[in-house]
DRENPA-3360 file (N, C-alpha, C; in nm, 2 decimals, always signed):
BEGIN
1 = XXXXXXXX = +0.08/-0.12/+0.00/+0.00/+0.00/+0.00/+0.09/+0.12/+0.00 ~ +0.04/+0.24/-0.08/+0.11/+0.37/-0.10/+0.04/+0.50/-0.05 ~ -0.06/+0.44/+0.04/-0.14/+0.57/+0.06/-0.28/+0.52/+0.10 ~ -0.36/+0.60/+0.20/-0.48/+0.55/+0.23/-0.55/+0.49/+0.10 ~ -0.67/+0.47/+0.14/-0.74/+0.39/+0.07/-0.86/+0.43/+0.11 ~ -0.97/+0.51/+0.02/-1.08/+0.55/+0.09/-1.20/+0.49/+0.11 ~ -1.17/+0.32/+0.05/-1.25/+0.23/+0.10/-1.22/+0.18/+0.22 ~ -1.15/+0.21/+0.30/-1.12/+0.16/+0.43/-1.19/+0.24/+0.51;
9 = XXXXXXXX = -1.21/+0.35/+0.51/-1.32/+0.43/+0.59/-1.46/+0.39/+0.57 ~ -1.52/+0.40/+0.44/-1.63/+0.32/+0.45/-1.62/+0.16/+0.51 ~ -1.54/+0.09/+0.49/-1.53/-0.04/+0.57/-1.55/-0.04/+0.72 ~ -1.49/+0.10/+0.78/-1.48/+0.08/+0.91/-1.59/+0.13/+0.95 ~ -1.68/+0.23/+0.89/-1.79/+0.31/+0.97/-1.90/+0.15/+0.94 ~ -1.87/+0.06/+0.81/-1.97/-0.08/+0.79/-1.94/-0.14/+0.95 ~ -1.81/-0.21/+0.95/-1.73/-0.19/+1.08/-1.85/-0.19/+1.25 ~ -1.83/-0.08/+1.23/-1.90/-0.02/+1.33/-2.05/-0.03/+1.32;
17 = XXXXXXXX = -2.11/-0.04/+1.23/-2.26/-0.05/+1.23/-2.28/-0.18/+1.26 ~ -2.18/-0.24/+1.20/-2.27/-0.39/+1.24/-2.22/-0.47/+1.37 ~ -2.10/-0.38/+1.42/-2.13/-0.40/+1.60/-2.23/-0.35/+1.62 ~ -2.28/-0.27/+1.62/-2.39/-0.20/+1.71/-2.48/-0.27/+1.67 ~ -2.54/-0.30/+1.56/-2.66/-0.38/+1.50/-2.63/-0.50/+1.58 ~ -2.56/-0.60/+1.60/-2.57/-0.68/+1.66/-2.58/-0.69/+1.79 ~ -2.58/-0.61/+1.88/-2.59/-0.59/+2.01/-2.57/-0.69/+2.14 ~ -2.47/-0.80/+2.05/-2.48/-0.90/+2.11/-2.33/-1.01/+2.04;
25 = XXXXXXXX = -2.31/-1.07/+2.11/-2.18/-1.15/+2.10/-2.02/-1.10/+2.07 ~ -2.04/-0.92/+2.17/-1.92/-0.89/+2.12/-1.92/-0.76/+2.27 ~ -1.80/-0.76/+2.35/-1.75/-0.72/+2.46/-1.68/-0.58/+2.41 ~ -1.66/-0.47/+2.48/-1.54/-0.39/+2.48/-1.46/-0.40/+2.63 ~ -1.33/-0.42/+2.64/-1.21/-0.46/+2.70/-1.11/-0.41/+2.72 ~ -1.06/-0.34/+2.86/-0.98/-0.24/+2.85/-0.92/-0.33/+3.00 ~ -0.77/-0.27/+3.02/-0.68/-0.32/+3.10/-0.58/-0.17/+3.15 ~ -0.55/-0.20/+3.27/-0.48/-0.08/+3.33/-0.35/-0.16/+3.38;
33 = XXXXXXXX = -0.20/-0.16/+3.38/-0.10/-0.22/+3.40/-0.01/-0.18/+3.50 ~ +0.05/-0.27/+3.57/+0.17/-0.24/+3.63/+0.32/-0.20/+3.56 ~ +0.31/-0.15/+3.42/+0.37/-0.12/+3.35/+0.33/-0.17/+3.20 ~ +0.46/-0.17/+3.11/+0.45/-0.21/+2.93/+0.55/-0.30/+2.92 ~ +0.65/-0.33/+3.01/+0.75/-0.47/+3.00/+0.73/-0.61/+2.99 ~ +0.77/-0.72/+2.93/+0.73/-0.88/+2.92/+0.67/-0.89/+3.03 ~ +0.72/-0.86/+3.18/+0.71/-0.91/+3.32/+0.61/-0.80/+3.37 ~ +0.54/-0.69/+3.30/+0.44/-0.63/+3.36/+0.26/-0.73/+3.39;
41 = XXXXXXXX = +0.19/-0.68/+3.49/+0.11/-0.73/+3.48/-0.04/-0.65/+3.45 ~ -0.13/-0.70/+3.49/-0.25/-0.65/+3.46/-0.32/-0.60/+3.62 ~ -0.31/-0.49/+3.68/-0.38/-0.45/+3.74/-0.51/-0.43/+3.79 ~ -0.61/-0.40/+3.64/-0.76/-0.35/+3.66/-0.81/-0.37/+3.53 ~ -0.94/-0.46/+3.54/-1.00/-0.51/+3.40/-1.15/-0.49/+3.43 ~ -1.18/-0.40/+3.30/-1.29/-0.37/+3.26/-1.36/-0.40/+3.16 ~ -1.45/-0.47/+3.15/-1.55/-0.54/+3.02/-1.70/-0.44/+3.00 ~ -1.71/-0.39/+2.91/-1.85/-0.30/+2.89/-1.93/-0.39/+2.81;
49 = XXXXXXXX = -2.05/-0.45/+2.78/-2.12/-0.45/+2.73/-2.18/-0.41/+2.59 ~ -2.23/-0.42/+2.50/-2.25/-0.34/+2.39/-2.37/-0.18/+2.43 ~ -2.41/-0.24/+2.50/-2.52/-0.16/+2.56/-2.48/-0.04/+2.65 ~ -2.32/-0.03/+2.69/-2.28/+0.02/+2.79/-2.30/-0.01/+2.90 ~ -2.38/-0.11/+2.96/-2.35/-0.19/+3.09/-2.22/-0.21/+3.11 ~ -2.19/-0.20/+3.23/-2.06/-0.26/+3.32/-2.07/-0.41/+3.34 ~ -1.98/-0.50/+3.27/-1.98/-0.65/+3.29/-1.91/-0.68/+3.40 ~ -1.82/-0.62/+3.41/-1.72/-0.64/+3.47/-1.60/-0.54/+3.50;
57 = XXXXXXXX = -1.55/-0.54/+3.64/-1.49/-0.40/+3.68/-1.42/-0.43/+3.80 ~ -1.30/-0.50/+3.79/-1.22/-0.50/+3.89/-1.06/-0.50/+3.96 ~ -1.06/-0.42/+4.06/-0.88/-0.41/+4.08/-0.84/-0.58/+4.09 ~ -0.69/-0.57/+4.05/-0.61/-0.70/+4.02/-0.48/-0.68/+4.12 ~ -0.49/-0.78/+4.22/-0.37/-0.77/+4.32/-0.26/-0.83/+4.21 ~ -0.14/-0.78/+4.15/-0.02/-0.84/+4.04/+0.05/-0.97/+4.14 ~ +0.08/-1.09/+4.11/+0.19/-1.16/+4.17/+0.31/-1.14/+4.20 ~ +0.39/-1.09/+4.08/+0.57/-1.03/+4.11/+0.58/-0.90/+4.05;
65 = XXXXXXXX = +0.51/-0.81/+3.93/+0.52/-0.72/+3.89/+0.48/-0.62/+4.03 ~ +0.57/-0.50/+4.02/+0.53/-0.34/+4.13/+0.47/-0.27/+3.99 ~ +0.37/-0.19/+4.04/+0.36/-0.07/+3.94/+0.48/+0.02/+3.98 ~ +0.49/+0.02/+3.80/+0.61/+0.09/+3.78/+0.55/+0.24/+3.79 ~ +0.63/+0.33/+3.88/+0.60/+0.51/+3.88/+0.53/+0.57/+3.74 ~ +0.56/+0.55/+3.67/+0.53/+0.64/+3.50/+0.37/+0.56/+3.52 ~ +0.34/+0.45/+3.55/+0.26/+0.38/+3.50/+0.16/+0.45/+3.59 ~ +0.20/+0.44/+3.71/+0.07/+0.50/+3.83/+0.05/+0.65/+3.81;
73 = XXXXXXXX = +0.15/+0.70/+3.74/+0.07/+0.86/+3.74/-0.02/+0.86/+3.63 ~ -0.03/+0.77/+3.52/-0.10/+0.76/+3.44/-0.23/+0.76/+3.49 ~ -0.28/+0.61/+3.55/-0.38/+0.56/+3.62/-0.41/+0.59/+3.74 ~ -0.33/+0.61/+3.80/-0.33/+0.67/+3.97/-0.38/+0.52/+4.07 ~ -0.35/+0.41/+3.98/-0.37/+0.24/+4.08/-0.23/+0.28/+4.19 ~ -0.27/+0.29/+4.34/-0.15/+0.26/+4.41/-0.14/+0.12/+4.44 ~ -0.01/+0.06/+4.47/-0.03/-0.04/+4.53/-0.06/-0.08/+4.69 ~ -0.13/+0.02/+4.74/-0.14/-0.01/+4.88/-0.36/-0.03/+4.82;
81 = XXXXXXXX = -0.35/-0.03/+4.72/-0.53/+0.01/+4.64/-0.50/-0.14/+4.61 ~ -0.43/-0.18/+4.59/-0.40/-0.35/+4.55/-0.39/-0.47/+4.66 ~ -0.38/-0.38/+4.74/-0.31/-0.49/+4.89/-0.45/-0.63/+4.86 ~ -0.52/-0.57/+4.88/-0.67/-0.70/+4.91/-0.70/-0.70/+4.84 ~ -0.72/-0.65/+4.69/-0.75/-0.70/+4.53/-0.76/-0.88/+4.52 ~ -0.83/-0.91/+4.46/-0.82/-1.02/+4.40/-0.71/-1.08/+4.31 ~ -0.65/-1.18/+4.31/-0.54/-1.24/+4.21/-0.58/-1.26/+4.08 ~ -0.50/-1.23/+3.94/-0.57/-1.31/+3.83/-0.61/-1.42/+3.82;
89 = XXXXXXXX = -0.56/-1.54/+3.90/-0.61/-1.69/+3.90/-0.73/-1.68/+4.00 ~ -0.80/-1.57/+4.07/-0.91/-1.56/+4.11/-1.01/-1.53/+4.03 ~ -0.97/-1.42/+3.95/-1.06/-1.37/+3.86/-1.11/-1.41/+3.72 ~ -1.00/-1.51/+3.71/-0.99/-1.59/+3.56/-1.11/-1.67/+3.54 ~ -1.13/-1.75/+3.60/-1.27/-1.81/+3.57/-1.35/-1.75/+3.53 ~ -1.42/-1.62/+3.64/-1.52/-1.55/+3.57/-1.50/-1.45/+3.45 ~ -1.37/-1.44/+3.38/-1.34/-1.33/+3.32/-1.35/-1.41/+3.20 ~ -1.32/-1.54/+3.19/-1.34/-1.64/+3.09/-1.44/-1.67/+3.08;
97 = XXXXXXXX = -1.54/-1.70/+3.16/-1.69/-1.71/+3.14/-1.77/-1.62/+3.08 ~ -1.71/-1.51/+3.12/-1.77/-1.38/+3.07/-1.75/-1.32/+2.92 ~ -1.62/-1.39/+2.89/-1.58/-1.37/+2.75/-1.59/-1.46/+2.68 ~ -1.57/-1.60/+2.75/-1.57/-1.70/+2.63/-1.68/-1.71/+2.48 ~ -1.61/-1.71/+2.36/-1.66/-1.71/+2.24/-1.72/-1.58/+2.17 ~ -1.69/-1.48/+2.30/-1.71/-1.33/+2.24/-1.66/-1.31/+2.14 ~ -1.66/-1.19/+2.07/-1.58/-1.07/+2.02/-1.54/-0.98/+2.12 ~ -1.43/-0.98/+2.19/-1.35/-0.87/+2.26/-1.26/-0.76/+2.19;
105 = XXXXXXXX = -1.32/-0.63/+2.17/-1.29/-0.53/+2.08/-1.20/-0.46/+2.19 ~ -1.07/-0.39/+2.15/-0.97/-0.32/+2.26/-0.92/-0.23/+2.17 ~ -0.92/-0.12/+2.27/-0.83/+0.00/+2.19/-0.70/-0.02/+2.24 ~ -0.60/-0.06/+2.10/-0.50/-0.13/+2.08/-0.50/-0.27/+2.17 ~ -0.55/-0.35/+2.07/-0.59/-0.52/+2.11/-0.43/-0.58/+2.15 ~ -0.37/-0.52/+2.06/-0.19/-0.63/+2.15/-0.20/-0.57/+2.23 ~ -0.17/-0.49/+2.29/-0.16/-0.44/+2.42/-0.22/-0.51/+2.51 ~ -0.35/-0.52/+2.55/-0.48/-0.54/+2.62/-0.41/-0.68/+2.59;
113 = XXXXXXXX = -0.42/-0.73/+2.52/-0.44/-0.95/+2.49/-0.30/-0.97/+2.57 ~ -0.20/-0.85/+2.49/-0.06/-0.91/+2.56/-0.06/-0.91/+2.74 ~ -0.07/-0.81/+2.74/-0.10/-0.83/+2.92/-0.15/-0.92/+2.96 ~ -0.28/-0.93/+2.93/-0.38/-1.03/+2.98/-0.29/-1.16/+2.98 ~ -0.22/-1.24/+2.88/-0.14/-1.35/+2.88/-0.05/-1.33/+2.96 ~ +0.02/-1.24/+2.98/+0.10/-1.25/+3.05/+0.08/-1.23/+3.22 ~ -0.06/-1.18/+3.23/-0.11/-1.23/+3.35/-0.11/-1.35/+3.42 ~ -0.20/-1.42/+3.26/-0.25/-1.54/+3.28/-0.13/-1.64/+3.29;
121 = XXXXXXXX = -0.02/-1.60/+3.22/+0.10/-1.69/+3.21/+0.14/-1.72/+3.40 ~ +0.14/-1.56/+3.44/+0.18/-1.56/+3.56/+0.09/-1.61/+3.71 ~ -0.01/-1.67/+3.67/-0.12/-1.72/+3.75/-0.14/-1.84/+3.72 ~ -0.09/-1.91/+3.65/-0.09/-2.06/+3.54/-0.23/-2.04/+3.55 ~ -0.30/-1.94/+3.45/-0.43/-1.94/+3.48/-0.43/-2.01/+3.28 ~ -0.56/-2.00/+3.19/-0.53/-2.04/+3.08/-0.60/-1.91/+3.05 ~ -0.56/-1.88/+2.89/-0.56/-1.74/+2.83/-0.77/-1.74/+2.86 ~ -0.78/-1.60/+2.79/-0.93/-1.57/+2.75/-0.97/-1.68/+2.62;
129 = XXXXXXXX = -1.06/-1.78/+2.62/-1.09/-1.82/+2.50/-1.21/-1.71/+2.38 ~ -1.14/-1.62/+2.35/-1.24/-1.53/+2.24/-1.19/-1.47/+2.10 ~ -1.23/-1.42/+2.02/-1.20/-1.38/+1.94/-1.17/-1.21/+1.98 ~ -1.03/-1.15/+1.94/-0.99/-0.99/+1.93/-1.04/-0.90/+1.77 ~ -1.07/-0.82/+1.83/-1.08/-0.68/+1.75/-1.01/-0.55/+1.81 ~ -0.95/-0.46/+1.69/-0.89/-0.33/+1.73/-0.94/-0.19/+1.71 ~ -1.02/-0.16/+1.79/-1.09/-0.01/+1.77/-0.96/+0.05/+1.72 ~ -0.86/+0.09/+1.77/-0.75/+0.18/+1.74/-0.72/+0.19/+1.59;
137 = XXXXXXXX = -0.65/+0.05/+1.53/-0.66/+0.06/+1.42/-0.82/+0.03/+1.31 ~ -0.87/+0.07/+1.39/-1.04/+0.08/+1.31/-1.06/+0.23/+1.27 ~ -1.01/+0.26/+1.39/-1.03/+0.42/+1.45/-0.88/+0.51/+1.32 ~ -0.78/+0.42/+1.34/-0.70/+0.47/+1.20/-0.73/+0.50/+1.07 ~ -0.79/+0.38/+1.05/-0.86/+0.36/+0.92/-0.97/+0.46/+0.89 ~ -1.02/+0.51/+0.97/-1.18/+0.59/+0.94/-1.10/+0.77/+0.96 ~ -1.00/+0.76/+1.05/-0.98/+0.88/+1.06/-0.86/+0.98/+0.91 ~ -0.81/+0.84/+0.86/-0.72/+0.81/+0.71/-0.63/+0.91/+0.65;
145 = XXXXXXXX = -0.53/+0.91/+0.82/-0.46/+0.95/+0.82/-0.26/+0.92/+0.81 ~ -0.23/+0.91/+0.71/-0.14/+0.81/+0.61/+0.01/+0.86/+0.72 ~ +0.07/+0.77/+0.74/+0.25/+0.75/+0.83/+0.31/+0.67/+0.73 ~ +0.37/+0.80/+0.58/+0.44/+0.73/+0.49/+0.55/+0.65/+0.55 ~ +0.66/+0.66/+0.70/+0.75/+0.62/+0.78/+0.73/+0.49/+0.74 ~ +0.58/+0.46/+0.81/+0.56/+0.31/+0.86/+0.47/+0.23/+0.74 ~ +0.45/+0.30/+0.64/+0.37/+0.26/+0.52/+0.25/+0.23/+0.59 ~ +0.16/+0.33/+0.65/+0.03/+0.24/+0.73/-0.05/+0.38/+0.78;
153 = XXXXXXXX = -0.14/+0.33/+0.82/-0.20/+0.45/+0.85/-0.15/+0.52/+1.01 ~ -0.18/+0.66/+1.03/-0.12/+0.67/+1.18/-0.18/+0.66/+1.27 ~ -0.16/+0.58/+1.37/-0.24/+0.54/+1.52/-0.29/+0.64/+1.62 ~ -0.38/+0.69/+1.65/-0.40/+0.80/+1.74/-0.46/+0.75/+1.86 ~ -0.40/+0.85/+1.96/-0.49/+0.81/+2.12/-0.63/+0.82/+2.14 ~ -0.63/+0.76/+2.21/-0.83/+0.75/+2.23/-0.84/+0.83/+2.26 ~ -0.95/+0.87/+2.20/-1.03/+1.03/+2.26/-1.08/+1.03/+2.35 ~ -1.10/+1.12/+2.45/-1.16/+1.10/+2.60/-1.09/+0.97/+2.69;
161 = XXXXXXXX = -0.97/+0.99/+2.68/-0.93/+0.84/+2.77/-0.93/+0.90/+2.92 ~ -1.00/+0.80/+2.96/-1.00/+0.82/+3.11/-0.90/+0.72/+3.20 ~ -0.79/+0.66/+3.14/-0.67/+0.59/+3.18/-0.74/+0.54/+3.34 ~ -0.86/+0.46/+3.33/-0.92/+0.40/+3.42/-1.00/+0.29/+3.32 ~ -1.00/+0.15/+3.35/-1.05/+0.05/+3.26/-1.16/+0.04/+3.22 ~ -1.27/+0.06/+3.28/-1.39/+0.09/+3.27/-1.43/+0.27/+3.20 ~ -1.39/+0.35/+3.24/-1.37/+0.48/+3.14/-1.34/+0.45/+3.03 ~ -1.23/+0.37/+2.98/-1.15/+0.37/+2.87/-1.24/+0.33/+2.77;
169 = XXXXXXXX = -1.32/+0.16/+2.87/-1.43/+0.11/+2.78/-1.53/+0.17/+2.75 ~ -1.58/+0.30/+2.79/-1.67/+0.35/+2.77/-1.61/+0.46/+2.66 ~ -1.55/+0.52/+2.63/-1.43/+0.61/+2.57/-1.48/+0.55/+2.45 ~ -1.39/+0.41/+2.44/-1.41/+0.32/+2.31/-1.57/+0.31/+2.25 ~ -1.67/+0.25/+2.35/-1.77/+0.24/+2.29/-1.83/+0.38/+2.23 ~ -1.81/+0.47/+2.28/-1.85/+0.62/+2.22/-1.78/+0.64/+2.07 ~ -1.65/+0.59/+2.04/-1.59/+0.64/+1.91/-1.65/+0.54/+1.87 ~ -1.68/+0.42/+1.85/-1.77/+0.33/+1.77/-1.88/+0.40/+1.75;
177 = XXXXXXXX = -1.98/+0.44/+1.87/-2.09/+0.52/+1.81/-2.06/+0.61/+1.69 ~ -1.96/+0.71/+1.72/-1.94/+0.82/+1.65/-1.89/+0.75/+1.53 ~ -1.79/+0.68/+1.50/-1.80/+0.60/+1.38/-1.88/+0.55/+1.30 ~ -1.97/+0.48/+1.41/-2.14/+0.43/+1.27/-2.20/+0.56/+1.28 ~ -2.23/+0.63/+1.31/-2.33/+0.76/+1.30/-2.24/+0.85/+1.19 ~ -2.13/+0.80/+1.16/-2.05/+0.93/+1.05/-2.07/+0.88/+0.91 ~ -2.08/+0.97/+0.82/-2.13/+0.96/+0.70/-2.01/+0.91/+0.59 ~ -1.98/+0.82/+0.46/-1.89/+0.77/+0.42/-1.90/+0.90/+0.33;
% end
């Protein structure tokens, strides 16, 4: 590819309609970390609903990872807010139940999946069984804005991020709205 593609914006606002239209078999999923390193973990997981219901919304006591400083001024998770948290091998059942066979949509999906495994690695817990989607690069594609650098389109920050996991998921489901409701 040499340059956007202005069928990709109509694909992504299709994209978007037809999450919403189906209102059903597909999660939004956001994660708050004890950093961005192989050995970081997952602090706080939030699942929204299509509907904007709260599925799920809970602090994560990490095993060996500390939140790293850069990380907590982001989020403001202290670790004394962690002490009595639940473990990921606590939470993994129901987060698997909750997910299994979904569509889990994430603004920036490696990020979010990577953690999460590496959670899960650290819990011998077993991964999310679901299928990923990436608002971010959805959100590229519709906004079709070209990074000849990286030959790709360029990645932008969520709008309204509330760097709280449950905010973030609500953040995301709002740019999907605004996505299907925008005109090709």
């Amino acid at each position: 590819m040499t340059g956007p593609d202005p069928r990709d914006r109509i694909q992504t606002i299709e994209w978007a309609r037809g999450l919403l239209a189906k209102h059903d078999g597909w999660l939004i999923i956001d994660t708050e970390t004890t950093g961005i390193a192989p050995t970081d973990e997952v602090i706080q997981v939030g699942v929204l609903a299509a509907d904007g219901s709260t599925v799920f919304d809970l602090l994560v006591r990490p095993y060996r990872a500390t939140v790293h400083p850069d990380a907590q001024r982001v989020h403001r998770i202290t670790p004394e807010s962690l002490s009595n948290a639940p473990t990921y091998a606590d939470i993994s059942p129901r987060l698997d139940a909750i997910t299994r066979g979904k569509q889990l949509i994430a603004y920036n999906v490696e990020f979010d999946r990577r953690m999460l495994a590496q959670s899960a690695r650290a819990a011998a817990a077993p991964k999310l069984s679901c299928s990923w989607d990436c608002a971010m690069l959805a959100y590229s594609r519709f906004v079709g804005e070209w990074d000849f650098r990286k030959n790709d389109y360029k990645w932008h920050k969520l709008p309204s991020a509330a760097h709280d996991a449950i905010g973030d998921c609500r953040a995301t489901l709002e740019l999907i709205q605004r996505i299907a409701a925008a005109s090709a």
